[in-house]
N, CA, C and O atoms as a Tripos MOL2 file, in Angstrom:
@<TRIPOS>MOLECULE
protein
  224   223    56     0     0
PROTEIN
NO_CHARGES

@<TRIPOS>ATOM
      1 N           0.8280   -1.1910    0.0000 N.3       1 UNK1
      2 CA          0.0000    0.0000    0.0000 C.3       1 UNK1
      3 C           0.8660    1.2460    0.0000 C.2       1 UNK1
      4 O           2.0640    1.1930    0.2790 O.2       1 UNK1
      5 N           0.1880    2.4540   -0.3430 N.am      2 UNK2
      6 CA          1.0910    3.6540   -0.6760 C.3       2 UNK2
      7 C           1.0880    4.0280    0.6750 C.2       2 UNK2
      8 O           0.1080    3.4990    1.2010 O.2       2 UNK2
      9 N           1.7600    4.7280    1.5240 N.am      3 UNK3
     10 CA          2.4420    5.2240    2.4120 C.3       3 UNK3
     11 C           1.5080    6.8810    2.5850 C.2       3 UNK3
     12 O           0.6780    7.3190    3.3830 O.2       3 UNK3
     13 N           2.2320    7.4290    1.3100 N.am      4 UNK4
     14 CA          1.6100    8.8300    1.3560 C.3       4 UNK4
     15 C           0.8130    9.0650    1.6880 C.2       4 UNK4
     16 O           0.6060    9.8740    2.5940 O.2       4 UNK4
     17 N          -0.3200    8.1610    0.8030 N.am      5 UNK5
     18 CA         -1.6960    8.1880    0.3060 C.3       5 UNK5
     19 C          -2.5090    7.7990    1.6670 C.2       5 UNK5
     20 O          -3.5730    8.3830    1.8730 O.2       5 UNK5
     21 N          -2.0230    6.8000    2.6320 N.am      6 UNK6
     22 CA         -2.4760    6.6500    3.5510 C.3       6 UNK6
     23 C          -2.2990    7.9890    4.4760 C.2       6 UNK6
     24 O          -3.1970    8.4410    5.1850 O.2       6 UNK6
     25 N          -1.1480    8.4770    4.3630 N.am      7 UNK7
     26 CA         -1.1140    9.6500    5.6540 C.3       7 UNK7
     27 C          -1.9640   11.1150    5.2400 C.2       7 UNK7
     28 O          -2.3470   12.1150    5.8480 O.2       7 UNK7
     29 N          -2.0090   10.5800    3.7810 N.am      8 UNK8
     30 CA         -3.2300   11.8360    3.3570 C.3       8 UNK8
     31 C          -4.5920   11.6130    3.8680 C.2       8 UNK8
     32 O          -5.2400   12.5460    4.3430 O.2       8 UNK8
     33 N          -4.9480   10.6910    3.8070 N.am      9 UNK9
     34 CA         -6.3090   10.1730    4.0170 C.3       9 UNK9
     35 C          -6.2010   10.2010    5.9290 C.2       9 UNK9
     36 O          -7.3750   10.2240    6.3000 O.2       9 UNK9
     37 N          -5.7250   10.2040    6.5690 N.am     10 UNK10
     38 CA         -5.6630   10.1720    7.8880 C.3      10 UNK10
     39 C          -5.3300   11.2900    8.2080 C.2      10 UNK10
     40 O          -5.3950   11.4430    9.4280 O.2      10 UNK10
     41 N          -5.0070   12.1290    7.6820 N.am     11 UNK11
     42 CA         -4.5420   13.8380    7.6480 C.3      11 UNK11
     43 C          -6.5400   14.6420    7.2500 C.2      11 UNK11
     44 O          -7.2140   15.4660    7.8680 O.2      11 UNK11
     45 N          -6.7040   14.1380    6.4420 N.am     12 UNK12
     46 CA         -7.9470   14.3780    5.8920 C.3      12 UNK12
     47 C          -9.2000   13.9290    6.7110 C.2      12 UNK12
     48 O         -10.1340   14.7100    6.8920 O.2      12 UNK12
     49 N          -9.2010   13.0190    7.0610 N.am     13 UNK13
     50 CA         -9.9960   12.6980    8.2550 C.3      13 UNK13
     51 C          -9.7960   13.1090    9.4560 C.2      13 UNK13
     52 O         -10.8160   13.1940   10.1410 O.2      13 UNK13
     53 N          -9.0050   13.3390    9.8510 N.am     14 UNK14
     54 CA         -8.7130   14.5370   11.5350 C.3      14 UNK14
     55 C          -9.1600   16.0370   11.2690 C.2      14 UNK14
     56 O          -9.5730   16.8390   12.1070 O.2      14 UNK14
     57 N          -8.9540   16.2530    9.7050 N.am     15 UNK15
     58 CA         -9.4590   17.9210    9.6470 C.3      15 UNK15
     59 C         -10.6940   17.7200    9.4440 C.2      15 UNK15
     60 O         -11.3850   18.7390    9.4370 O.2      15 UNK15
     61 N         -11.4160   16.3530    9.2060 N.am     16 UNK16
     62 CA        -13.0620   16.7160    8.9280 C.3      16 UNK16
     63 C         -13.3270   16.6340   10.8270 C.2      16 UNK16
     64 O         -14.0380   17.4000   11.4770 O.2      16 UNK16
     65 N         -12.7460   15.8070   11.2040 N.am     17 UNK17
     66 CA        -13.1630   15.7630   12.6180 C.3      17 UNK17
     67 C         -12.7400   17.1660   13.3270 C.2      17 UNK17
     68 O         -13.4130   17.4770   14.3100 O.2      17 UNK17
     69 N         -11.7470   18.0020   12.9500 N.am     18 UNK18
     70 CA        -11.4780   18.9870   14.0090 C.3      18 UNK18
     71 C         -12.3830   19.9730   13.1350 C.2      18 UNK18
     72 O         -12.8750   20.7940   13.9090 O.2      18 UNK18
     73 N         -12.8110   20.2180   11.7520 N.am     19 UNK19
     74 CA        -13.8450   21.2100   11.4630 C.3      19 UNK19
     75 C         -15.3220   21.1060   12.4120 C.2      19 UNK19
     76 O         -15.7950   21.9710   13.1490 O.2      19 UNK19
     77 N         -15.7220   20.0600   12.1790 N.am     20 UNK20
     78 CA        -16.9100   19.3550   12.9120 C.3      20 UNK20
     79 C         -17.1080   18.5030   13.7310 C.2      20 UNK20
     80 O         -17.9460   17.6600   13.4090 O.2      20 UNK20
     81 N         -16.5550   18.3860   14.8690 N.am     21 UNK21
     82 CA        -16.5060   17.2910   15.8730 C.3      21 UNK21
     83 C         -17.8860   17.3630   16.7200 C.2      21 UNK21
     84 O         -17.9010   16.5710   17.6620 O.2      21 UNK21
     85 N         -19.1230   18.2130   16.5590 N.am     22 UNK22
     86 CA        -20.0920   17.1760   17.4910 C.3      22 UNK22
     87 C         -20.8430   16.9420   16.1550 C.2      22 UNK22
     88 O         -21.9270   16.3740   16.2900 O.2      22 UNK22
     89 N         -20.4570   17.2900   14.8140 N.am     23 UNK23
     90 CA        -21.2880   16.2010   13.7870 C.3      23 UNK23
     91 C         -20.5490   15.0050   13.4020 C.2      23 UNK23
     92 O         -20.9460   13.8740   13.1230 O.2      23 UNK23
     93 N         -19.5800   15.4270   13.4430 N.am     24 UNK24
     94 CA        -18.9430   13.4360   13.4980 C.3      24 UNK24
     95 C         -19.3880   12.5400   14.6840 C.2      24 UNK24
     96 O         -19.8750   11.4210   14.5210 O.2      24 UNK24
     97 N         -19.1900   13.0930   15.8340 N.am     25 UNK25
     98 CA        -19.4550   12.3980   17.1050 C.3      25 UNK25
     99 C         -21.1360   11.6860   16.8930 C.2      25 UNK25
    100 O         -21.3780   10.5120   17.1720 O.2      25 UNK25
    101 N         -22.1970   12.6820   16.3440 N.am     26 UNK26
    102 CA        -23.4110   11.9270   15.9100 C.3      26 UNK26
    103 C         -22.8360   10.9560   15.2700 C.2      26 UNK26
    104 O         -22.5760    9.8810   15.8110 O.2      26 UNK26
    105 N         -22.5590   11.2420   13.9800 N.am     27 UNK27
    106 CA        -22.4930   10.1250   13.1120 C.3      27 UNK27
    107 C         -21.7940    8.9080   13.4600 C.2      27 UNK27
    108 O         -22.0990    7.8620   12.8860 O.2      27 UNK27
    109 N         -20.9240    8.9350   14.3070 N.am     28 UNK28
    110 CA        -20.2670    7.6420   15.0760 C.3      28 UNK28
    111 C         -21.2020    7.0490   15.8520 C.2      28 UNK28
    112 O         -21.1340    5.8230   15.9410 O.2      28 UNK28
    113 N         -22.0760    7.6290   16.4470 N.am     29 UNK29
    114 CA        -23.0530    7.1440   17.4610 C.3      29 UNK29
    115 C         -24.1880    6.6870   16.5960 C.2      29 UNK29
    116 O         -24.9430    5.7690   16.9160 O.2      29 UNK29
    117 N         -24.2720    7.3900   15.4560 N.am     30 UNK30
    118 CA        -25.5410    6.6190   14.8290 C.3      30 UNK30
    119 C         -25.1920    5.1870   14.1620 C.2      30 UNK30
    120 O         -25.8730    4.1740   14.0040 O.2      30 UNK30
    121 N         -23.8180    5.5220   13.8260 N.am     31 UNK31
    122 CA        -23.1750    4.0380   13.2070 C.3      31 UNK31
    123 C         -23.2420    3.1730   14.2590 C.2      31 UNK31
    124 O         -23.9680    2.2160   13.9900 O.2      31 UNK31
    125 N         -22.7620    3.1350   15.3710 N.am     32 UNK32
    126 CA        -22.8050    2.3710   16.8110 C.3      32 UNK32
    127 C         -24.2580    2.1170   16.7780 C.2      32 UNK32
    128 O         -24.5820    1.0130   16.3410 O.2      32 UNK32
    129 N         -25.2280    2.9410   17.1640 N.am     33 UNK33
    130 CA        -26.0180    2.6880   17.4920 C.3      33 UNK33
    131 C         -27.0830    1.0850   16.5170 C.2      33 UNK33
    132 O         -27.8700    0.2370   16.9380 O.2      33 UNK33
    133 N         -26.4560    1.4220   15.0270 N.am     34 UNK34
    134 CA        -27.0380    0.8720   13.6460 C.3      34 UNK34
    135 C         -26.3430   -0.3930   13.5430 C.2      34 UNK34
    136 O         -26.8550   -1.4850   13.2970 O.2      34 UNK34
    137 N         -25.2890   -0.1680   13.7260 N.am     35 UNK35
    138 CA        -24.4870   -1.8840   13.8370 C.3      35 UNK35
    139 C         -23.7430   -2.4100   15.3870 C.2      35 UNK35
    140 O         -23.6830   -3.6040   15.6820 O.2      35 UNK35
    141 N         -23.4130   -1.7330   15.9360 N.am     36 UNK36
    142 CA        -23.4470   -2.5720   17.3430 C.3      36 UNK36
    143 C         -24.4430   -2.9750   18.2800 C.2      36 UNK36
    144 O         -25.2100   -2.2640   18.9290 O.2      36 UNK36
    145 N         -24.3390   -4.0600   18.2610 N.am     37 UNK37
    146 CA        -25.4500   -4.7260   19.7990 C.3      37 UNK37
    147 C         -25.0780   -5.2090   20.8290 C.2      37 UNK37
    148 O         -24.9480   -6.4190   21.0110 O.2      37 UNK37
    149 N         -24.7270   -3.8430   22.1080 N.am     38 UNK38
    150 CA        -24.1450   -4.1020   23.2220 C.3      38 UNK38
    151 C         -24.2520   -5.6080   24.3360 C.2      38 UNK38
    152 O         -23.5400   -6.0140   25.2540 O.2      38 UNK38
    153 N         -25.5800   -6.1390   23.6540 N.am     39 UNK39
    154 CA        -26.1140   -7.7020   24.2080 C.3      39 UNK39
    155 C         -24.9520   -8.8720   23.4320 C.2      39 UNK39
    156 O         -24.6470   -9.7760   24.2100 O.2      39 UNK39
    157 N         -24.4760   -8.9410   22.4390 N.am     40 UNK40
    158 CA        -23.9100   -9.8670   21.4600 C.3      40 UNK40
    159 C         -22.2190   -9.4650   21.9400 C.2      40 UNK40
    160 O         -21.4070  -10.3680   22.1400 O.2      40 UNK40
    161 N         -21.8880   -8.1440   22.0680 N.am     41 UNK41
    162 CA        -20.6430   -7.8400   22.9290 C.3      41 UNK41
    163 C         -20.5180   -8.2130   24.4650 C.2      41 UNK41
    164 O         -19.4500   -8.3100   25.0690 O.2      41 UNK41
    165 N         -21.5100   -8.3660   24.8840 N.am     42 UNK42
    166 CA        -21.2680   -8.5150   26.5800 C.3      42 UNK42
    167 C         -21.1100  -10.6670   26.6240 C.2      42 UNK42
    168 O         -20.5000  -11.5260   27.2610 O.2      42 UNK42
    169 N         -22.0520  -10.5790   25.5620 N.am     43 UNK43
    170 CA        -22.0450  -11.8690   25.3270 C.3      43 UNK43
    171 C         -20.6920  -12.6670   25.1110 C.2      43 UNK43
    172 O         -20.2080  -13.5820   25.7770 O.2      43 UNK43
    173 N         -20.0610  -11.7880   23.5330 N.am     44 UNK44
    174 CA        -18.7070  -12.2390   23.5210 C.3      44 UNK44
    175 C         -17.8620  -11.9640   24.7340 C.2      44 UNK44
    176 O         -17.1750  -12.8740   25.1980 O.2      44 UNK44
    177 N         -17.8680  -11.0430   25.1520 N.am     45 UNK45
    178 CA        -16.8290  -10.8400   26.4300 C.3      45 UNK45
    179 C         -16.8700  -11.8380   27.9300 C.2      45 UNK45
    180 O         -15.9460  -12.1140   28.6950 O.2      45 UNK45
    181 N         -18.2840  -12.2140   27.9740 N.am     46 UNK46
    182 CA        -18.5460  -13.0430   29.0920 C.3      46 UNK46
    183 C         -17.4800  -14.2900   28.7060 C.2      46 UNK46
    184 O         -16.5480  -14.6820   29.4090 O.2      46 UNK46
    185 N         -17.9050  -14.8220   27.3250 N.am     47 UNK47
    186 CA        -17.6940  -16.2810   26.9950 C.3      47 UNK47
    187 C         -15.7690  -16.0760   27.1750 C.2      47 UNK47
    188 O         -15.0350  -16.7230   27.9210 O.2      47 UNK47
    189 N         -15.4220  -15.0680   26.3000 N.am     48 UNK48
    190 CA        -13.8320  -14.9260   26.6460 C.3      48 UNK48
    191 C         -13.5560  -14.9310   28.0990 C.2      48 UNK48
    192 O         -12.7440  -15.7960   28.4280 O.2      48 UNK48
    193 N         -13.8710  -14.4290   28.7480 N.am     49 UNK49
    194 CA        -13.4430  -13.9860   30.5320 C.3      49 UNK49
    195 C         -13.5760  -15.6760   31.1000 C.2      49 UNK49
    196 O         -13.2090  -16.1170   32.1890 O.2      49 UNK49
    197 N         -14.1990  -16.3840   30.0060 N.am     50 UNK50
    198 CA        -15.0420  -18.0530   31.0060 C.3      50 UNK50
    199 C         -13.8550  -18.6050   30.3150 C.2      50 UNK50
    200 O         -13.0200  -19.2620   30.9370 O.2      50 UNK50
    201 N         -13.7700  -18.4020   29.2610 N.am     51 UNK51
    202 CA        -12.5950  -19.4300   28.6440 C.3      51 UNK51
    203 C         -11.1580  -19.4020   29.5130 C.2      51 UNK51
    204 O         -10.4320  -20.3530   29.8050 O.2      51 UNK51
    205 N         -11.0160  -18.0700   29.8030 N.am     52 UNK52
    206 CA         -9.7700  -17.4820   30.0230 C.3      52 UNK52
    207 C          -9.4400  -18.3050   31.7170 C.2      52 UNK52
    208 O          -8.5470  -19.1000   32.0120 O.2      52 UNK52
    209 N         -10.6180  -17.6910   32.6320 N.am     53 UNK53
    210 CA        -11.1790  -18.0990   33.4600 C.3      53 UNK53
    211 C         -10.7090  -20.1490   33.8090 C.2      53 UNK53
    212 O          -9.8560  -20.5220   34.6140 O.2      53 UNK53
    213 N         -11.1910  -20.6620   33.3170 N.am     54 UNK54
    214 CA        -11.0980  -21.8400   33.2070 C.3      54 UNK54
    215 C         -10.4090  -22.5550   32.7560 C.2      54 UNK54
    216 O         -10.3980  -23.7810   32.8700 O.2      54 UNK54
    217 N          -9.4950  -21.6400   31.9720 N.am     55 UNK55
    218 CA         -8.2970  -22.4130   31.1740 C.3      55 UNK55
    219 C          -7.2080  -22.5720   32.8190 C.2      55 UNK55
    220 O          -6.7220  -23.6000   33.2900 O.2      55 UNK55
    221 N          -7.1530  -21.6440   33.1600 N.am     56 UNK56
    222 CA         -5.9400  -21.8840   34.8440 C.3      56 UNK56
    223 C          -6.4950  -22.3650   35.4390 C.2      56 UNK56
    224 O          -6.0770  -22.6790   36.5540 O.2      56 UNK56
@<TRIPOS>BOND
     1     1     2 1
     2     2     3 1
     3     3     4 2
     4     3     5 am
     5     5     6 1
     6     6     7 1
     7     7     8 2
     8     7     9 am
     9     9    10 1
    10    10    11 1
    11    11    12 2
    12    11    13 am
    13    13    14 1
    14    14    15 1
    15    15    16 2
    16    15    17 am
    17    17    18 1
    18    18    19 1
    19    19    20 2
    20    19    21 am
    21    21    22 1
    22    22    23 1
    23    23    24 2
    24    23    25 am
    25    25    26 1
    26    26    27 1
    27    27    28 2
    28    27    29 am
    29    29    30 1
    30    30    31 1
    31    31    32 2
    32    31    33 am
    33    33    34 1
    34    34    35 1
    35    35    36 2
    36    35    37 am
    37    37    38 1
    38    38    39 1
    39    39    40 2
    40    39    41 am
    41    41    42 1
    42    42    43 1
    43    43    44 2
    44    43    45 am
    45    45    46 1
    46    46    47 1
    47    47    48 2
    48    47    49 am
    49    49    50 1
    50    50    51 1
    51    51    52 2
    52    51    53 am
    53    53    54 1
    54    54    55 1
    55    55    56 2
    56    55    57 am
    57    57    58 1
    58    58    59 1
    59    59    60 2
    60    59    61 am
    61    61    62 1
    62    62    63 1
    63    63    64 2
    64    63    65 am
    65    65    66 1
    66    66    67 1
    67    67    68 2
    68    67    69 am
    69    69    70 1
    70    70    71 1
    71    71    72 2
    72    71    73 am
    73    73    74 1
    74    74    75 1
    75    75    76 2
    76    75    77 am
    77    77    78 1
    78    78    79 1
    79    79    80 2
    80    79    81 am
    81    81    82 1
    82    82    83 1
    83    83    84 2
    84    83    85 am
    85    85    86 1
    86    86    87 1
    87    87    88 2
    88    87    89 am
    89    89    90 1
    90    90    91 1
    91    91    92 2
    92    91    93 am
    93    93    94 1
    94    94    95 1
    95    95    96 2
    96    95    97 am
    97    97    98 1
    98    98    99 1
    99    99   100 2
   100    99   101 am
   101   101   102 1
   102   102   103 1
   103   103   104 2
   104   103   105 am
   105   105   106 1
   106   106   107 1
   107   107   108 2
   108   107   109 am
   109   109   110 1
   110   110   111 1
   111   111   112 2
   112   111   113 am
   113   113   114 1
   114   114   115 1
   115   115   116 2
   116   115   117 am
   117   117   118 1
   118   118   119 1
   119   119   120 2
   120   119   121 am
   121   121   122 1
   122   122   123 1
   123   123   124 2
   124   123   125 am
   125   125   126 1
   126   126   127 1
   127   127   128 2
   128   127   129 am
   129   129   130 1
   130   130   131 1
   131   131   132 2
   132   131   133 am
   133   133   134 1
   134   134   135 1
   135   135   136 2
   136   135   137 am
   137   137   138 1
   138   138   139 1
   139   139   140 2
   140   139   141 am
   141   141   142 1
   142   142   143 1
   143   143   144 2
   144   143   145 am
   145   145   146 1
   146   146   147 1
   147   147   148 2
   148   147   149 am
   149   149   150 1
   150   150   151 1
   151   151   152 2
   152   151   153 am
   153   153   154 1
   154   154   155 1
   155   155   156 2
   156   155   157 am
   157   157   158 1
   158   158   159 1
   159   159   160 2
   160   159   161 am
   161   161   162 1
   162   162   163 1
   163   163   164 2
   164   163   165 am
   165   165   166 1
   166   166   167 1
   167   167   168 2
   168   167   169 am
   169   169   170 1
   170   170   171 1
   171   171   172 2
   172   171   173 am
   173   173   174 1
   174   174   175 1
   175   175   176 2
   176   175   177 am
   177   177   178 1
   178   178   179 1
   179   179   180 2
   180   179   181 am
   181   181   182 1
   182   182   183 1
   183   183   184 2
   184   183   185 am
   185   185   186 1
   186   186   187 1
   187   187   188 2
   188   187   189 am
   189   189   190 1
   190   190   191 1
   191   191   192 2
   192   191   193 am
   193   193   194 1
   194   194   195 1
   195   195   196 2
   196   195   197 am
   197   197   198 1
   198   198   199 1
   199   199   200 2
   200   199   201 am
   201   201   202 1
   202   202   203 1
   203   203   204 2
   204   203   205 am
   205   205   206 1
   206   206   207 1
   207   207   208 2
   208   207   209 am
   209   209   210 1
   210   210   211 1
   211   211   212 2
   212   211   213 am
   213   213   214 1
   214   214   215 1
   215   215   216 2
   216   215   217 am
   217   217   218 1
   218   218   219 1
   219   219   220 2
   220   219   221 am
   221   221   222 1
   222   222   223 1
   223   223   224 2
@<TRIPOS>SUBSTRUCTURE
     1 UNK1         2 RESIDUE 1 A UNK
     2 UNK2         6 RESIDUE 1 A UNK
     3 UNK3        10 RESIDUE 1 A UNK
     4 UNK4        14 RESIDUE 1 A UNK
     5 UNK5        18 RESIDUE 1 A UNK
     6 UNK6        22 RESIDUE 1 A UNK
     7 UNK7        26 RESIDUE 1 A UNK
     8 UNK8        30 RESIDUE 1 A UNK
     9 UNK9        34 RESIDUE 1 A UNK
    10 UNK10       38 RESIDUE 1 A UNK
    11 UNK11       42 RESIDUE 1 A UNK
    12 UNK12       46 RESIDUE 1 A UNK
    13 UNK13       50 RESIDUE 1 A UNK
    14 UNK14       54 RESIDUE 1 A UNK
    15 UNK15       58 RESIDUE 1 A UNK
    16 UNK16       62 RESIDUE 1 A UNK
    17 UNK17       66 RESIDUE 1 A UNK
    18 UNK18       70 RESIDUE 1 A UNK
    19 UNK19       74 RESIDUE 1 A UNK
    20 UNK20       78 RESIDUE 1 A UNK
    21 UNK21       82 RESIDUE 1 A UNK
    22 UNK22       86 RESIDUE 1 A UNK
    23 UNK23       90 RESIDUE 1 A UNK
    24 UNK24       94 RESIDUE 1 A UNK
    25 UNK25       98 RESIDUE 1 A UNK
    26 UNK26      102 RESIDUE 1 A UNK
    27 UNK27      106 RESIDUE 1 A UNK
    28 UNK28      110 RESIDUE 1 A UNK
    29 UNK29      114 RESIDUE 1 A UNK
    30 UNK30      118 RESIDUE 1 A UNK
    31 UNK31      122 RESIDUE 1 A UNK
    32 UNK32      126 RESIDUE 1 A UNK
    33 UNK33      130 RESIDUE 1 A UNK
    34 UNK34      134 RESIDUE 1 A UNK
    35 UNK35      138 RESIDUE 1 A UNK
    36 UNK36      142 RESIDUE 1 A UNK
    37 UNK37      146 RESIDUE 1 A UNK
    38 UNK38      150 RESIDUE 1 A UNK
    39 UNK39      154 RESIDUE 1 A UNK
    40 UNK40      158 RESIDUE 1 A UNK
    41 UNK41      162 RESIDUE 1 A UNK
    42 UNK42      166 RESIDUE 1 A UNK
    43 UNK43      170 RESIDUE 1 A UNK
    44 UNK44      174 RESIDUE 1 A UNK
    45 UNK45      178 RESIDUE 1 A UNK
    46 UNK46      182 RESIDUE 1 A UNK
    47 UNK47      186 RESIDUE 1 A UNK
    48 UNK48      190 RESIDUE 1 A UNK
    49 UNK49      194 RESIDUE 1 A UNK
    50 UNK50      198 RESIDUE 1 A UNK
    51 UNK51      202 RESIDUE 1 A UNK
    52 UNK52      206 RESIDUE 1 A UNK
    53 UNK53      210 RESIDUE 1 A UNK
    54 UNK54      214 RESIDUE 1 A UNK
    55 UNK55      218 RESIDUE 1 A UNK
    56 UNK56      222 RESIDUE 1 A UNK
């Protein structure tokens, strides 16, 4: 992958966030809100902590 091209694009995305940071902050939360399901995460995390848990 190009190098540059990446630090442009990550240069470019911090200035949309520092122009507008409580309209990005929505839009992160609406994405969260649209694809994460805090039930299916607590879920995965339980089952890791049991594995982990039980492996010693």
């Amino acid at each position: 992958f190009d190098l540059n091209d990446l630090a442009q694009k990550i240069t470019d995305v911090s200035n949309e966030v520092f122009d507008d940071r409580e309209g990005v902050a929505i839009k992160c939360r609406n994405l969260a809100e649209k694809y994460f399901d805090i039930n299916l995460e607590a879920q995965q995390i339980v089952k890791v902590l049991r594995d982990v848990v039980s492996s010693q």
